[in-house]
N, C-alpha and C positions, 0 to 999 in steps of 0.2 A: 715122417715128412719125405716120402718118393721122390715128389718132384721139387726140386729146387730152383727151377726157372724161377728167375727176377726176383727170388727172396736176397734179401740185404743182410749180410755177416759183419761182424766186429773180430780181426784179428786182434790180438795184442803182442807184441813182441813179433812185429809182425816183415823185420830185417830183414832177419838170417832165416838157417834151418828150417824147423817145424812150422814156425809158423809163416815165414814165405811160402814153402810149399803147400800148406792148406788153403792159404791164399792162392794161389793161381790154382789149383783142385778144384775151389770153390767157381772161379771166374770161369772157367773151360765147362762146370754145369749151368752155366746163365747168370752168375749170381755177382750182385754190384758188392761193393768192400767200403768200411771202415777200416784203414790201418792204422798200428800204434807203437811206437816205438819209443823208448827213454831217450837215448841218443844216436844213435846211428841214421840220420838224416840219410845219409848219401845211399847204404843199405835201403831204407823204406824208398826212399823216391825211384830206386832202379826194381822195387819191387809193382809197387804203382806202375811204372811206364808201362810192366810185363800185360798188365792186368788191362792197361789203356789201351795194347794194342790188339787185345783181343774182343775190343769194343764195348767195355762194360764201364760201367760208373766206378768211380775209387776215387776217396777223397784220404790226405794223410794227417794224422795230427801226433804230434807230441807231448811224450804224456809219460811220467813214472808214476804206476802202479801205484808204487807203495804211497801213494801220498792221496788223500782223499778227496781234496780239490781238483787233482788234474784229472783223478777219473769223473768227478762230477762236470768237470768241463768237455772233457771227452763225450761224453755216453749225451751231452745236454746238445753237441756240436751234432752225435750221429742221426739224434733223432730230429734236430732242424732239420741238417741238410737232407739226410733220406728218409724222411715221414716213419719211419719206423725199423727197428731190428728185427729180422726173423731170428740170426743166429748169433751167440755169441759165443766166442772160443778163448777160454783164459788160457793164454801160452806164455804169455811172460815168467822169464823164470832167472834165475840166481843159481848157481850151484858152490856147494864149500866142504871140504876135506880136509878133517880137523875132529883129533879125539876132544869129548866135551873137555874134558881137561885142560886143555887150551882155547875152549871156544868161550869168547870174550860177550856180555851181555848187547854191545854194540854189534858182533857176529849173528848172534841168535834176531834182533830188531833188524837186522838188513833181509835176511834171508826168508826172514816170516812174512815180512813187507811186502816182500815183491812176491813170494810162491804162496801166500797164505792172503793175505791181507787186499791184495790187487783182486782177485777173482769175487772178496766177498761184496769189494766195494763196487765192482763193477755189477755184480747182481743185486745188491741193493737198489742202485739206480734205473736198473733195465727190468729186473723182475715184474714192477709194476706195471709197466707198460703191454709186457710179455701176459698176463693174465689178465689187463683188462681187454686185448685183442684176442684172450683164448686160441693162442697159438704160441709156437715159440719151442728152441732146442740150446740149451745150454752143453756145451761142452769148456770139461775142466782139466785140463793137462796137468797131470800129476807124474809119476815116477814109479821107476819100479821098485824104488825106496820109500813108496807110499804104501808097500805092500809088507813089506820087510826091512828088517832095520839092518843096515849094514855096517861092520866097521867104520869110523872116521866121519861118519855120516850123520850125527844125532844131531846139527841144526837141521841139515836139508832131508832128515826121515823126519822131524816132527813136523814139519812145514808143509811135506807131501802126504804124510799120514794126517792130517788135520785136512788136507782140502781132498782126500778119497771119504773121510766121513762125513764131510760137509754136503759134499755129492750124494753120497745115500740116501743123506737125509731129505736133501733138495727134492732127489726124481720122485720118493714118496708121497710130498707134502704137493708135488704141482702137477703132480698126474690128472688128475679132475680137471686143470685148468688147461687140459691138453698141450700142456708145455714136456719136450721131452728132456734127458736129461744122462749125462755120459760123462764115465770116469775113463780117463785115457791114461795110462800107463805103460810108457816107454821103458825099456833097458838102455840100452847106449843105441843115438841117432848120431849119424855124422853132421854135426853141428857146430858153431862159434860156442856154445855154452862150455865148451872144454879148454879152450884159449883164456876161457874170460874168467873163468875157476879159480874162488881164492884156496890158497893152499897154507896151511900153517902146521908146521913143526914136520913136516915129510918134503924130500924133494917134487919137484916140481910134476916130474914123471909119469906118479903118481894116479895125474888126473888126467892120463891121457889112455881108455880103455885100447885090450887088445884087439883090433882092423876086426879079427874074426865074429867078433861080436857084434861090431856096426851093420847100421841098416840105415839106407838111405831116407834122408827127409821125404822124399819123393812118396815112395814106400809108406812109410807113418802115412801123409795125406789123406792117398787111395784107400787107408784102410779108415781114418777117420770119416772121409765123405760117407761110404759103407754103414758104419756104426749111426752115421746121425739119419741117416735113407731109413734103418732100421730101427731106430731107438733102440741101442744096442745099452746095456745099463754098466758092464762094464769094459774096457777094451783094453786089452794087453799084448802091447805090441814090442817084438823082437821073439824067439826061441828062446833067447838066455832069458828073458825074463818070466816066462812063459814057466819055463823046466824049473825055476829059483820059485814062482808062485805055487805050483802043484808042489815039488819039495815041500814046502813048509807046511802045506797043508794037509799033505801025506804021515810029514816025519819032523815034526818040530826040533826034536833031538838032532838030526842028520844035519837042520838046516844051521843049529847052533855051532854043530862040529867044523861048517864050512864056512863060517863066520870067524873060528876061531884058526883057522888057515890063514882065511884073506887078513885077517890083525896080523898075525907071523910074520908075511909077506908086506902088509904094510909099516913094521917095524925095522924091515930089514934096509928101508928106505928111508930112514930118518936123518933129517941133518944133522 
């Protein structure tokens, strides 16, 4: 998909961070917006004005993922208003730092809900539309805990490891229907997803990665436009994450020894 004049996107999570910025990325190449947010009103509507005054269409609606009516309200709202989706970007996400050991089955339901559960049910309801117009790019915002499991991390690696193979699956099965299809794998973006991070049994700290590692939302965007221009199948975006994905796929042993570091150092944090 080269050209993206006047095709129509569906952010989700579409406030803050990653996916504000894909959002006006998206707008600065011609293209009109779906936005969607849980609750940050005030966030989505200063991201809209961004996108209004660059003279493009954008409509906002409110909508938690994790619940299967609001995305069937959502996706039934984008296709009234704008005749149709070219693109859809699952960015809504959750993050939570917590040995399983303390991670509570209401923890594991929040986190799948909204990083696992929100993306399928948005492609359920778009997918078909998407194949019967024989067009269409799904992107799926995962983690680079989709790739590897990290200490503390085992709701939000099943949650992101579940929607990288979901993706897999996806771009094989709708290739025919020249739908493209892209797994997005961040390390650490400078984002609200770190404020809003539950944390149980470690100080707070914890969830706030070291500066050297961020990479601006901005950044993410540019390289998502990129991936979907190209139907890129998977994109892994930061160095840290980058170096952490070849790691394990070099030296599984290496990768386990630096897991068993980051636990050390995560114990050393504990309330």
């Amino acid at each position: 998909m080269r050209d993206l004049k006047n095709k129509v996107v569906l952010v989700t999570g579409a406030a803050t961070g990653i996916g504000e910025a894909t959002a006006i990325a998206f707008a600065r190449e011609g293209c009109d917006l779906i936005l969607c947010t849980r609750k940050n009103a005030e966030g989505l509507k200063a991201t809209a004005e961004k996108i209004k005054g660059m003279g493009r269409k954008v409509i906002t609606v409110m909508a938690d993922v994790s619940k299967r009516e609001d995305v069937e309200k959502l996706c039934q709202t984008a296709l009234k208003e704008m005749g149709k989706v070219d693109i859809l970007v699952n960015n809504a996400g959750v993050a939570m730092i917590a040995e399983i050991k303390d991670t509570s089955l209401e923890d594991y339901e929040r986190v799948m809900g909204v990083n696992f559960w929100g993306p399928v049910y948005t492609i359920h309801y778009l997918l078909p539309h998407m194949i019967e117009r024989k067009s269409g790019h799904i992107v799926n915002v995962s983690s680079a805990a989709g790739l590897l499991g990290a200490p503390a991390g085992g709701a939000y690696a099943a949650s992101k490891f579940g929607l990288v193979g979901l993706t897999e699956v996806l771009r094989t099965e709708v290739e025919r229907f020249n739908i493209g299809v892209t797994a997005v794998c961040p390390s650490v973006v400078r984002s609200d997803i770190w404020n809003a991070t539950t944390v149980k049994g470690f100080k707070k700290e914890v969830a706030e990665p070291p500066a050297i590692f961020r990479m601006t939302p901005e950044a993410a965007a540019k390289q998502i436009i990129r991936a979907v221009k190209w139907n890129q199948a998977l994109l892994v975006v930061t160095t840290h994450a980058k170096v952490l994905y070849h790691m394990k796929r070099i030296s599984p042993a290496l990768t386990r020894q630096v897991g068993r570091v980051m636990l050390k150092d995560f114990l050393r944090k504990k309330e």
